[in-house]
MIPA-882534 format. One line per 2 residues: their letters; for each residue x, z, y of C-alpha. Coordinates in nm, 3 decimals, decimal comma. Layout:
# residues N
a = X:Z:Y; ...;
# end
This chain:
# residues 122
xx = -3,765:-3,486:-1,886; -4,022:-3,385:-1,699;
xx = -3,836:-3,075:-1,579; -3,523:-3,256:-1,525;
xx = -3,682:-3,474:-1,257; -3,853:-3,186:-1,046;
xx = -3,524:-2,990:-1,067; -3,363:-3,291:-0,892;
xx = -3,672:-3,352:-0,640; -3,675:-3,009:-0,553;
xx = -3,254:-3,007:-0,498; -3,299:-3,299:-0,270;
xx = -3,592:-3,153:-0,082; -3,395:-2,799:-0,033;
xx = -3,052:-2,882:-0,062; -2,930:-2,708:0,308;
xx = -3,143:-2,419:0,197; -2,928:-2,422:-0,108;
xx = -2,564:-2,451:0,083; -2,692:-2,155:0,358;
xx = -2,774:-1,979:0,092; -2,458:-1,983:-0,125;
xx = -2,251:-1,933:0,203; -2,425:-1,619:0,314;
xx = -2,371:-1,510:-0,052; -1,961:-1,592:-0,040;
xx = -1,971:-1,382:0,281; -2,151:-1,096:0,157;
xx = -1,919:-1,094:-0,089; -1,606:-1,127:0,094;
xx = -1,735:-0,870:0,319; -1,778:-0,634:0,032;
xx = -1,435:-0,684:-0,091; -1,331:-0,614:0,247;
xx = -1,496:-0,303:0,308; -1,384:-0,170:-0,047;
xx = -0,998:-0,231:0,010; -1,053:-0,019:0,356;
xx = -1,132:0,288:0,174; -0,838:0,290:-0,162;
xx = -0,633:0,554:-0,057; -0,279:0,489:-0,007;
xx = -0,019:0,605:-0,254; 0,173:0,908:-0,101;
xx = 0,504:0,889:0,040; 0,627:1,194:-0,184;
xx = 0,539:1,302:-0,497; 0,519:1,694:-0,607;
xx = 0,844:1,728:-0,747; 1,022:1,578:-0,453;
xx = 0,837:1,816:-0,181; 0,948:2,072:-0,377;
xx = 1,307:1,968:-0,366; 1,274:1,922:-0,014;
xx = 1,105:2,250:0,024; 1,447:2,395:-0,153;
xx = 1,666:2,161:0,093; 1,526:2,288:0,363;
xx = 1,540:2,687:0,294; 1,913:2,619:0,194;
xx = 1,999:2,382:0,469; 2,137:2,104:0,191;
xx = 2,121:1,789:0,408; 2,270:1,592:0,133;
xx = 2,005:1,677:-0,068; 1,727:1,591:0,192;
xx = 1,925:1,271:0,274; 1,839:1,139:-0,088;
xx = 1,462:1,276:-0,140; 1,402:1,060:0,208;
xx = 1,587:0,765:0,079; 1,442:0,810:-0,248;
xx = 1,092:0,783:-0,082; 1,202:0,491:0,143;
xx = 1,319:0,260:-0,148; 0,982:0,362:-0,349;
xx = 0,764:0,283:-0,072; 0,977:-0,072:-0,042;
xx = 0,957:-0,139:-0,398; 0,559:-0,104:-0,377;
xx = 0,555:-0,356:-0,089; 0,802:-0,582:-0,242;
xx = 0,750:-0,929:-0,507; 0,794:-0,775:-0,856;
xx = 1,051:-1,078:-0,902; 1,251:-0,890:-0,579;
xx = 1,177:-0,526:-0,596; 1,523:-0,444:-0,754;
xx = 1,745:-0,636:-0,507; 1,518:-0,513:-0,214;
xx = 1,497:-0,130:-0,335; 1,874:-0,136:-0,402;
xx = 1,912:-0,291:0,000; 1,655:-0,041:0,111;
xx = 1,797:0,236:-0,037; 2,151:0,152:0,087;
xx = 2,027:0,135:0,436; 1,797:0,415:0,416;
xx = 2,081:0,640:0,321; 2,278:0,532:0,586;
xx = 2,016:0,557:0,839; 1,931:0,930:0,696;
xx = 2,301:1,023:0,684; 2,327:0,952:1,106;
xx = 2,034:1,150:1,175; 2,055:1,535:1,207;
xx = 1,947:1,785:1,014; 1,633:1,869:1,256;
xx = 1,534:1,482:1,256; 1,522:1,485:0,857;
xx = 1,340:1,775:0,847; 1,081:1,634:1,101;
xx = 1,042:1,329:0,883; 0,960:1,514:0,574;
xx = 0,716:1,736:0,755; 0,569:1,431:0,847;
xx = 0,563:1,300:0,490; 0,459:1,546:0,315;
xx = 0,131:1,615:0,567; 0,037:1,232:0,492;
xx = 0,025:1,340:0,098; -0,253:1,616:0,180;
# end
């Protein structure tokens, strides 16, 4: 009992200690969390097997084939941003317009993008 009662003195006598102290903690931590989400490294835009299509697409000149790997990578990268509950309905929209959008561009301008791709994977 004895203990109980200087517990409860010693709470009222350093109670804003107590709060100052458990906010600079929640900070800390929040900070922490903060800084650690900064550095996880971002899932690449294209995987092995698809540079090496495109690698193939681009010696033979198959812009069909390009067309899809880009779209491909499009609807991935909208399915990882997207609500689990909406990922199919948004990757099936993203791919749609991502293959029109790739099949108006030229042949130079899809090449470009995959460069560009495939030097954020490295």
């Amino acid at each position: 009992m004895l203990i109980i009662s200087w517990l409860v003195l010693q709470l009222k006598k350093y109670w804003k200690q107590i709060i100052y102290a458990a906010a600079f903690l929640i900070g800390v931590t929040f900070l922490i969390l903060a800084m650690k989400s900064c550095f996880t490294p971002t899932p690449p835009k294209l995987n092995e097997q698809e540079i090496q299509k495109a690698q193939d697409a681009v010696k033979t000149g198959n812009d069909a084939q390009l067309t899809e790997i880009l779209a491909a990578s499009d609807a991935r990268e909208a399915a990882i941003d997207a609500n689990v509950n909406d990922a199919k309905q948004i990757t099936i929209n993203v791919t749609a317009e991502s293959r029109k959008k790739w099949a108006n561009a030229s042949f130079e301008e899809k090449v470009a993008e995959y460069n560009r791709r495939k030097a954020e994977v490295r």
